[in-house]
LUMVEX-582321 format. One record per residue (C-alpha): residue number from 0; x, y, z. Coordinates in steps of 0.25 Angstrom, whole numbers. Layout:
<pt seq="NUM" X="X" Y="Y" Z="Z"/>
...
% end
This chain:
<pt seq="0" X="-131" Y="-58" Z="43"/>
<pt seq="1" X="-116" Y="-61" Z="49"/>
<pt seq="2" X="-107" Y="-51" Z="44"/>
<pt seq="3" X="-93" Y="-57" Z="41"/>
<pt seq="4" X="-80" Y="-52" Z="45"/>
<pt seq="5" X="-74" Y="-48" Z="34"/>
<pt seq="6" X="-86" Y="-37" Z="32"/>
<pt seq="7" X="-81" Y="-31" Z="47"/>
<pt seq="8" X="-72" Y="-22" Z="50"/>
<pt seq="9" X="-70" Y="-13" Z="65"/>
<pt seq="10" X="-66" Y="2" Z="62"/>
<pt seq="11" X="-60" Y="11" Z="74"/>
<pt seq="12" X="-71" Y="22" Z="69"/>
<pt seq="13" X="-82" Y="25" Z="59"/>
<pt seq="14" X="-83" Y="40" Z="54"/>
<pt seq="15" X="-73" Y="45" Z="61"/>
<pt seq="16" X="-79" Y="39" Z="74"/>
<pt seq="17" X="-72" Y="31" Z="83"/>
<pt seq="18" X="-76" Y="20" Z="90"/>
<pt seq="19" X="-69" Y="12" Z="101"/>
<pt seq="20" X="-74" Y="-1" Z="98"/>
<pt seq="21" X="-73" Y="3" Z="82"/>
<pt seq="22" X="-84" Y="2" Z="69"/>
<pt seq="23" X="-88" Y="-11" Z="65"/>
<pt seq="24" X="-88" Y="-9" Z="49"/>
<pt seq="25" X="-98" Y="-21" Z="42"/>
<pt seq="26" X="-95" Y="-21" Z="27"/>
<pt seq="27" X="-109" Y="-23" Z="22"/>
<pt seq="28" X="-107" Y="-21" Z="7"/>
<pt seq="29" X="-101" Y="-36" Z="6"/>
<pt seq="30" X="-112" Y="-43" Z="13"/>
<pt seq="31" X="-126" Y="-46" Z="7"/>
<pt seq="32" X="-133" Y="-38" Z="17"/>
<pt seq="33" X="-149" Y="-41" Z="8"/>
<pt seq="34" X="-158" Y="-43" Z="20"/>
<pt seq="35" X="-149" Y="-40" Z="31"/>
<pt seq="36" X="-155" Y="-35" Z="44"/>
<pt seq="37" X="-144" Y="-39" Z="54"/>
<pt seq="38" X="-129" Y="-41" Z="54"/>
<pt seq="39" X="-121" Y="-49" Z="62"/>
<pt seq="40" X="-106" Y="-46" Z="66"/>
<pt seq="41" X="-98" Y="-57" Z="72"/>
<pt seq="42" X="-91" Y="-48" Z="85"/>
<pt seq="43" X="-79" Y="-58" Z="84"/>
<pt seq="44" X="-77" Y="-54" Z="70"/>
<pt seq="45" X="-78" Y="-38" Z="74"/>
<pt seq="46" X="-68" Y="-42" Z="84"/>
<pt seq="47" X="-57" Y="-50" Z="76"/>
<pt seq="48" X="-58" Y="-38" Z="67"/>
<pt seq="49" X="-55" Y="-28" Z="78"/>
<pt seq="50" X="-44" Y="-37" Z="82"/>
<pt seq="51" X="-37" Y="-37" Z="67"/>
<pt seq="52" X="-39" Y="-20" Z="68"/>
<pt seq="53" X="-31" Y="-21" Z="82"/>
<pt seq="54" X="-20" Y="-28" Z="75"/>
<pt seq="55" X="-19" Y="-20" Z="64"/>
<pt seq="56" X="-20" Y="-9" Z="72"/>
<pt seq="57" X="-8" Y="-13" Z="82"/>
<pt seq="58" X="1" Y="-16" Z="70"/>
<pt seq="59" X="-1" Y="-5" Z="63"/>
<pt seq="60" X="3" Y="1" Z="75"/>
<pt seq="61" X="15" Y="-7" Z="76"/>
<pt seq="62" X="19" Y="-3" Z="61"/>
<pt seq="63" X="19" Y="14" Z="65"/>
<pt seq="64" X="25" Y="11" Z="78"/>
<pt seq="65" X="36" Y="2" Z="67"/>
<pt seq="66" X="38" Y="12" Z="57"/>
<pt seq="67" X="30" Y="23" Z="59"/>
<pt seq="68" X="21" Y="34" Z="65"/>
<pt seq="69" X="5" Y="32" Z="66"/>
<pt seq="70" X="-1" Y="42" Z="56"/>
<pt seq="71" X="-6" Y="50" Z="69"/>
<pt seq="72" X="7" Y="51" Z="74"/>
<pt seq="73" X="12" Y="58" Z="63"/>
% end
């Protein structure tokens, strides 16, 4: 079964355990899984996902460095 992208999501850790290369997160409860034995990621999908999290990262970043402090910082 192809998992589409809009069930992925990469998360920087899982637990409370980091990862360097993050947590690939597959929503399963939208997807008929009866009789599933294999699923199948597209790793272009994982990697335009990781890129949107880069962007929204680096403008989030922007914004503190704008109008405020990072929540860490304070």
């Amino acid at each position: 079964m192809q998992i589409p992208s809009r069930f992925l999501r990469v998360n920087p850790s899982y637990r409370g355990v980091e990862s360097q290369e993050g947590w690939l997160e597959i929503d399963v409860k939208a997807v008929d899984t009866e009789g599933v034995s294999k699923l199948y990621v597209n790793l272009d999908d994982v990697a335009r996902i990781r890129a949107k999290r880069g962007e929204a990262s680096k403008l989030l970043d922007a914004w503190d460095a704008a109008f405020g402090h990072k929540e860490d910082e304070q």
